[in-house]
N, C-alpha and C positions, 0 to 999 in steps of 0.2 A: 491617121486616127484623130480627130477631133473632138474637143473636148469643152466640157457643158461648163467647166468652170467662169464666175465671172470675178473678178476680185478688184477692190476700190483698189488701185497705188497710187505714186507720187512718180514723176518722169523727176530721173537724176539731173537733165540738163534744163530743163525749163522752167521747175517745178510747178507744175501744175497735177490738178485728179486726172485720173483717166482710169478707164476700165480693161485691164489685163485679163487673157484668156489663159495665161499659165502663171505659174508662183514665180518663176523666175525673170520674167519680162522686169528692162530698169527703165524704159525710154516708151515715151506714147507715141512716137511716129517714127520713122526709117529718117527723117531728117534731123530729129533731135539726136539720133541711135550716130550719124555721122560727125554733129558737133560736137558732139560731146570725144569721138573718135581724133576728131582735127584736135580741140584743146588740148587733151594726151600728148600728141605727137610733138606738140607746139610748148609743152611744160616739159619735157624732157629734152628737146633741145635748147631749152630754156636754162636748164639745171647743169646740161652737159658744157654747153658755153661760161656759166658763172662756174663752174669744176675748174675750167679751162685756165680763166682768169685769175682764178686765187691760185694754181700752180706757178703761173706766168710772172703773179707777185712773190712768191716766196723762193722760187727758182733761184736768184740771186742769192738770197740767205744761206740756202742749202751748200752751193757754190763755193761760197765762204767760208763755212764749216769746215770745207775737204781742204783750204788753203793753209799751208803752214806760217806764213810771214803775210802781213795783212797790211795795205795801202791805208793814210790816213782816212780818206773816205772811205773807205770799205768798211772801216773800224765805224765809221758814225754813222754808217746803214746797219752796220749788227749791233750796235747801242741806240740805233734811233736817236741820235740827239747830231747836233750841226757838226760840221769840219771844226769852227773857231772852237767849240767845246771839248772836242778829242783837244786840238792843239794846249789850249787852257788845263788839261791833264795830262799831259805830257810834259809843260812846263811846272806846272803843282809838284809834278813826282807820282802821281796817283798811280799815269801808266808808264813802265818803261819802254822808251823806244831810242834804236841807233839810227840817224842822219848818216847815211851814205854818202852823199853828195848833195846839191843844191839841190832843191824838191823831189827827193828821195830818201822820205822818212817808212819805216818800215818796222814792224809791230809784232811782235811774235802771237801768235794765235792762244796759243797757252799763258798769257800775261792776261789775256783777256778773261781767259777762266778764272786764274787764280786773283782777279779781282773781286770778284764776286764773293769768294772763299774767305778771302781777307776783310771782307766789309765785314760777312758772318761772325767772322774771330775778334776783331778789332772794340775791345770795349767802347763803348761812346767814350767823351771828356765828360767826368764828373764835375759838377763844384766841389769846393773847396767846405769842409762838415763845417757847422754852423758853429757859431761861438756858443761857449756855454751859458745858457738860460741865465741871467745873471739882473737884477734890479739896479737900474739906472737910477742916480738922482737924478733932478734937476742941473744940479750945483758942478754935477761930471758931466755936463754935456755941452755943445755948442748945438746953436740954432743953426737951421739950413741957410741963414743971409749969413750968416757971422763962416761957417765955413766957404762959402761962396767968395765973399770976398778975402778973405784970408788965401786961401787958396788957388784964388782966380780962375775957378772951375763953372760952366753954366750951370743952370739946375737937371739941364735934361741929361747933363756928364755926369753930376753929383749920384743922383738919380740911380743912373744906370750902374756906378762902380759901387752904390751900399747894395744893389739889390745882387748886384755878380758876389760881393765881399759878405754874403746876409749879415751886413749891418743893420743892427735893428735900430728902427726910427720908434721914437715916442711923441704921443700926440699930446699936445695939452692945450686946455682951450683951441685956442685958434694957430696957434706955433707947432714946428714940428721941428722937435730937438734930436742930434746925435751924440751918440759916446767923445767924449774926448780920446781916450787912451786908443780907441780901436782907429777913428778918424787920421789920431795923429801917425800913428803905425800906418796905416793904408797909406797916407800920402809922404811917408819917411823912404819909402820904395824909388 
């Protein structure tokens, strides 16, 4: 049966116009109808290979999972992070692990979970609440050189132990003066 139909399409592989003798035509030639059949073939064994490969990397992982007692490095493929950094938590305390013998450290599987758990629970370290809002003179304070040398501290130390202590600093003009009472307590420690 033959059929009077003409219809403007697009070929799915070339694109280009052509003139389609039925509604369902996708392709203007039998040879764009095959390229278009090869690329298919050629994206699916494309997808089935990268399938392949991301099982091939996770395989290990999974492996892991089913092991009860876990080899240094095993432990630092299933945290992703070095050997030296398991070891560096292990000697922290973070993970517990028992030494069997000379390079026969060995990790229980469930230390590993219950790390995670324990980060969750583990408050952060607060600082220490801040002193009470309280109006400094002049006349109660030392300047930052007068504590400096007094105490024989740098300024990047000084620094760092008012802002850990929220020792409040006061600025005047060009000087930047602290509390005596709270100074002398911080460094009576």
């Amino acid at each position: 049966m033959s059929s009077n139909i003409t219809i403007q399409r697009i070929c799915q592989n070339c694109k280009n116009e052509f003139t389609a003798k039925t509604t369902v035509t996708k392709f203007c030639s039998m040879k764009c109808s095959k390229a278009s059949w090869r690329n298919e073939k050629r994206n699916v064994k494309i997808d089935n290979s990268n399938l392949e490969t991301r099982l091939n990397k996770i395989a290990p992982i999974i492996d892991l999972k089913a092991k009860e007692f876990l080899k240094v490095k095993e432990v630092a493929i299933l945290l992703n992070c070095s050997v030296r950094s398991v070891y560096y938590y292990i000697d922290n305390g973070t993970i517990h692990a028992v030494n069997l013998g000379e390079r026969i450290t060995r990790i229980k599987r469930n230390e590993i979970d219950n790390l995670f758990k324990k980060m969750k629970s583990t408050p952060t370290e607060t600082p220490p609440p801040p002193p009470e809002a309280k109006e400094y003179d002049i006349l109660e304070c030392y300047t930052i050189t007068e504590v400096q040398t007094k105490y024989n501290i740098s300024p990047a130390g000084l620094y760092l132990l008012m802002q850990k202590n929220n020792i409040p600093k006061i600025k005047k003009w060009r000087y930047v003066y602290a509390p005596k009472e709270l100074i002398d307590n911080l460094f009576k420690l």
